[in-house]
C-alpha positions as CSV (number, residue, x, y, z in Angstrom):
1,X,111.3,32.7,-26.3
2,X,115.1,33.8,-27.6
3,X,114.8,35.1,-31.1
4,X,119.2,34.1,-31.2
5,X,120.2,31.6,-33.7
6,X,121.5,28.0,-32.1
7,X,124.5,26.9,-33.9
8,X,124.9,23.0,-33.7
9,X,128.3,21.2,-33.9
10,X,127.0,19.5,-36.9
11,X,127.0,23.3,-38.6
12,X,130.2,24.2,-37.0
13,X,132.3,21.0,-38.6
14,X,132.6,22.7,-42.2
15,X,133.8,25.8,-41.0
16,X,136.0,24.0,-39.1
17,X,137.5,21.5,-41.9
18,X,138.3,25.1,-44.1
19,X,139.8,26.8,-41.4
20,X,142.4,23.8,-41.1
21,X,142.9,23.7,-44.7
22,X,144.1,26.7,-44.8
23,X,146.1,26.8,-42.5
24,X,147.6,23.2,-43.3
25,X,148.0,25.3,-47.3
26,X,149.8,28.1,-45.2
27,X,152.3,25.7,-43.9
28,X,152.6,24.1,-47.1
29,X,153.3,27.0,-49.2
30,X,155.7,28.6,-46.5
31,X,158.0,25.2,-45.9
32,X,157.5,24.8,-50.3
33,X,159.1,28.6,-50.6
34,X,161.9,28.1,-47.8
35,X,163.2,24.9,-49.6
36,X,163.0,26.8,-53.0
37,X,164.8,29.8,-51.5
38,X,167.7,27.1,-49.9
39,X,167.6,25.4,-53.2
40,X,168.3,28.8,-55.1
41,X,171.5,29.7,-52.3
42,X,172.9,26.6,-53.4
43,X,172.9,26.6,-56.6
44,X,174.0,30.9,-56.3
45,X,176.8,29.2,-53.9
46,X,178.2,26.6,-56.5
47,X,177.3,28.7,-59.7
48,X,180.0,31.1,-61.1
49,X,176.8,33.5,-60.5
50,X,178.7,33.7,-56.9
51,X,182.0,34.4,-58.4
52,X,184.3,37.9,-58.2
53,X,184.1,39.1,-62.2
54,X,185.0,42.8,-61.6
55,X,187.6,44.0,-59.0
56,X,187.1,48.3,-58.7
57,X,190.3,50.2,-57.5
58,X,189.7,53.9,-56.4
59,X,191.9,56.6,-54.8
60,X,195.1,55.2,-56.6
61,X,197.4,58.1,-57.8
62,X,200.6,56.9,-58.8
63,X,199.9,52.9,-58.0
64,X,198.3,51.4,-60.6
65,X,195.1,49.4,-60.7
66,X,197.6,45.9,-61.4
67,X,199.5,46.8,-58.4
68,X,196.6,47.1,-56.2
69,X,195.5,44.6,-57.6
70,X,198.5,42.5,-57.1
71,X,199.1,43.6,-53.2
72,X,195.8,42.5,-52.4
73,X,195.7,39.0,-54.5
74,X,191.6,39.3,-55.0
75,X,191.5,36.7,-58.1
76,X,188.8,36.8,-60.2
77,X,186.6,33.7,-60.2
78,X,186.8,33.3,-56.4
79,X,183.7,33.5,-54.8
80,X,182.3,36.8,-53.5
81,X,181.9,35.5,-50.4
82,X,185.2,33.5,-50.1
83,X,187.1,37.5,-49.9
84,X,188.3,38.0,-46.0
85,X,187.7,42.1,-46.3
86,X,190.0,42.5,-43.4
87,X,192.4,40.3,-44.4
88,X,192.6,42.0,-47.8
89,X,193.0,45.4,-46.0
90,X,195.9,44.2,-44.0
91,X,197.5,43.4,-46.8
92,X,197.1,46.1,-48.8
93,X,198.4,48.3,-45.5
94,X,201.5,46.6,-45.7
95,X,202.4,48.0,-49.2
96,X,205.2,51.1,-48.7
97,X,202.8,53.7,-50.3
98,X,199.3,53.0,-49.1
99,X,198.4,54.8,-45.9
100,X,195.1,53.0,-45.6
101,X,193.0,50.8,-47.4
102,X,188.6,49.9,-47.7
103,X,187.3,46.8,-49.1
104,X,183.2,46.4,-49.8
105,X,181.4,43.3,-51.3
106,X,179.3,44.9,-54.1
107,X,176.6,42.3,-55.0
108,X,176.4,40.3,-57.1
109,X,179.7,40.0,-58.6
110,X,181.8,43.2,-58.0
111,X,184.9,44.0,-55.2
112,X,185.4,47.9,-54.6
113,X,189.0,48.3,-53.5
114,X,189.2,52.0,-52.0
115,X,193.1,53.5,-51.0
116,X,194.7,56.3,-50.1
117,X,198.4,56.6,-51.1
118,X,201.5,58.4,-48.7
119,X,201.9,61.9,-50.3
120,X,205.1,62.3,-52.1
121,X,207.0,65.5,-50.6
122,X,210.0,65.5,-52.7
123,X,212.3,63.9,-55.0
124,X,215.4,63.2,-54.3
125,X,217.9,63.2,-57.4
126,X,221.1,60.8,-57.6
127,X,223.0,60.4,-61.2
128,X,220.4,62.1,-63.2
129,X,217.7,59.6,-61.3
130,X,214.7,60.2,-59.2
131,X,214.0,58.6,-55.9
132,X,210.5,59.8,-54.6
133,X,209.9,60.2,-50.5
134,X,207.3,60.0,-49.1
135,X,205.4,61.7,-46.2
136,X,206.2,58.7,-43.9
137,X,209.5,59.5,-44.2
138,X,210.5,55.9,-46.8
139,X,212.2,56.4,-49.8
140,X,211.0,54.8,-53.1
141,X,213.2,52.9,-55.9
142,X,214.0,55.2,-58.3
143,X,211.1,56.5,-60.9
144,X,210.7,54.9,-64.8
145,X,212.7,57.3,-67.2
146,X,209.8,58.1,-69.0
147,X,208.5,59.6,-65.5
148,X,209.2,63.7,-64.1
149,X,208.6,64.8,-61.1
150,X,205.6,67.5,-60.6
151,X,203.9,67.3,-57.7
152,X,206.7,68.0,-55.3
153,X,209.6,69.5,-55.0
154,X,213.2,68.5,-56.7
155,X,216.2,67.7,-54.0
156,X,219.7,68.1,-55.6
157,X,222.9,68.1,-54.0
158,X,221.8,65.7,-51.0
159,X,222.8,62.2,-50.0
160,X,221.1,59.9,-47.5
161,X,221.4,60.9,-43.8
162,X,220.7,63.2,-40.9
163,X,220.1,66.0,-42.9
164,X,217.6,64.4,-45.8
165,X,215.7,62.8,-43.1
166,X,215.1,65.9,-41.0
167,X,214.4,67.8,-44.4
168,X,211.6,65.1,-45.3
169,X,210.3,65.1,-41.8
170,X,210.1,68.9,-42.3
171,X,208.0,68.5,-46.0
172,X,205.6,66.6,-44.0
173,X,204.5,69.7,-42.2
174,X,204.5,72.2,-44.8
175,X,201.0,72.8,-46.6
176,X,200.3,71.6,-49.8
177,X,199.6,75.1,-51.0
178,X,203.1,76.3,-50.2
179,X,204.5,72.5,-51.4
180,X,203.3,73.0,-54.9
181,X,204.8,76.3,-55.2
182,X,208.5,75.1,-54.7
183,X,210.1,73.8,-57.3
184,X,213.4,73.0,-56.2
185,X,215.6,72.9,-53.1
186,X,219.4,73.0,-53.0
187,X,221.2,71.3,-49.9
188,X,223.8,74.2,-50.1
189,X,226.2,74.2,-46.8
190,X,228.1,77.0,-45.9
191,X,230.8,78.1,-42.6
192,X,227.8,79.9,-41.2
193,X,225.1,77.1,-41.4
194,X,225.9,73.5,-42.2
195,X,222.2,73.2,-43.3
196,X,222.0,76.0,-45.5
197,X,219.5,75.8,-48.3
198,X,218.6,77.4,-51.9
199,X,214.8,77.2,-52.7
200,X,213.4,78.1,-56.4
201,X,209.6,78.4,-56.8
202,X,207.8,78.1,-59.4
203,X,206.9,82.0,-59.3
204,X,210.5,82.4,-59.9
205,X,211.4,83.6,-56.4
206,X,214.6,82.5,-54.7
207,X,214.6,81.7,-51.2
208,X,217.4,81.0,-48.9
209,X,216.6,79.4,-45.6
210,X,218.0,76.6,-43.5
211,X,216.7,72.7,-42.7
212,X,216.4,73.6,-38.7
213,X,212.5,74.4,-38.8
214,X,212.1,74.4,-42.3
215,X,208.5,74.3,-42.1
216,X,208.3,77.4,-39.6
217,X,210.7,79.3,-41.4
218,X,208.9,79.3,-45.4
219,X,204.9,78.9,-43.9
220,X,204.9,82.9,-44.1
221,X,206.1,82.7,-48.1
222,X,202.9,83.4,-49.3
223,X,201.8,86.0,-47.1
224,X,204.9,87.9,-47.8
225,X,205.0,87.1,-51.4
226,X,201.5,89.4,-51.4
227,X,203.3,92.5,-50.5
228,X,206.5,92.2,-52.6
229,X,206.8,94.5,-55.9
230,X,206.5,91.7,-58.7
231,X,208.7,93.7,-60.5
232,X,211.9,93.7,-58.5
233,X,214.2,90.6,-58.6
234,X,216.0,88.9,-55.7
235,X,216.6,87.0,-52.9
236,X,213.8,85.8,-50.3
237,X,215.6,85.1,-47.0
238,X,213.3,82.8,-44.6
239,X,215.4,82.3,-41.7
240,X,215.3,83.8,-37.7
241,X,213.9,87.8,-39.5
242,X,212.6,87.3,-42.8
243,X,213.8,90.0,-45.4
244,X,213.5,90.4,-49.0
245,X,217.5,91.4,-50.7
246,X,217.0,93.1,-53.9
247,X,219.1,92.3,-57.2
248,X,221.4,94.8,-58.1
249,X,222.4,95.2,-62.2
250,X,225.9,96.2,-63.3
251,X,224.3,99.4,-64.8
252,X,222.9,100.7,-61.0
253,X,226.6,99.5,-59.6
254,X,228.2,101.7,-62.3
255,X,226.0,104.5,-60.7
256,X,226.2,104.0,-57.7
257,X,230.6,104.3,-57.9
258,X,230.0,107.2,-59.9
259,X,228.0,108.9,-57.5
């Protein structure tokens, strides 16, 4: 005879009945969790737990964080998921001095703003006031009093026209290294070259050189700067054969008609 053990259906039913239990508790406990979890997103949804309390502004420079702000009417209390990222960005792309805008959701209640501004390549100065352009070639209303210009170059004796925008166009190009290290630039016309120009750096060098090509003309400053004698004063010409014209002082033109 088989020694195997014969399982009757009457034995089988128990194991049966626990194996539906559980599974029945399984369903239970999943459908009692999902309408806790849809309970919870409602109440998040309608809660000021949902709401915008903090609005983060990076990459600003000269705008402030109430004009970003402002240009991209995030209010706080609105819901965190009411605020249309893209639409936000478009709108902050339309302001004269932003070149480009980011907008993140940072949960729970925080919007990070991220910009970054149109360089300012001069400043353009009218009746004592400053007018800032910018690297898209637009021109700003004019600065607060309080404000100077320091992080790019002064432009005196110009009006608005063919020549300032050729000039700005040409500031565009020119590195930021070299940009810094001018401090101001002269419109200075002459017979010779209606768009003559007087540069002053802030190494003290004076430059003469012209608005055709600007940016050509003064990119090999700082190379030539390396090899001029710091201790003899003049006049930097940047213009078709760059040449360095030294200073002369009364005392070496007195020698000079002596000899």
């Amino acid at each position: 005879m088989s020694d195997e053990k014969v399982v009757t259906i009457n034995e089988k039913i128990p194991t049966l009945r626990e194996q539906r239990k559980q599974r029945a508790n399984r369903r239970l406990l999943f459908f009692l969790s999902f309408f806790f979890m849809l309970l919870l997103l409602i109440v998040y949804f309608q809660s000021p737990a949902s709401h915008v309390r903090e609005v983060t502004v990076e990459g600003n420079i000269h705008l402030t964080h109430e004009e970003v702000l402002n240009q991209s009417t995030i209010q706080i209390g609105t819901s965190i998921w009411n605020v249309d990222e893209d639409e936000i960005v478009d709108r902050l792309n339309e302001h004269i001095e932003i070149s480009s805008a980011y907008v993140e959701r940072r949960w729970p209640t925080t919007i990070e703003v991220t910009i970054s501004e149109h360089e300012r390549v001069g400043y353009l100065v009218h009746d004592d006031r400053y007018y800032p352009i910018l690297d898209n070639g637009m021109n700003l209303p004019e600065l607060d009093r309080s404000q100077i210009p320091a992080d790019a170059p002064i432009l005196v004796g110009f009006t608005e026209g063919a020549d300032l925008s050729e000039l700005s166009a040409e500031l565009r190009q020119v590195p930021n290294a070299l940009l810094e290290r001018i401090s101001e630039i002269i419109y200075s016309p002459t017979e010779q070259d209606a768009q003559a120009l007087i540069m002053y750096m802030t190494d003290g060098i004076e430059v003469h050189t012209t608005i055709n090509d600007f940016h050509e003309k003064v990119i090999p400053y700082l190379a030539i700067i390396n090899d001029l004698d710091t201790s003899k004063k003049g006049i930097l010409h940047l213009q078709m054969s760059p040449y360095f014209e030294e200073w002369v002082s009364e005392e070496d033109e007195e020698d000079e008609s002596e000899t």
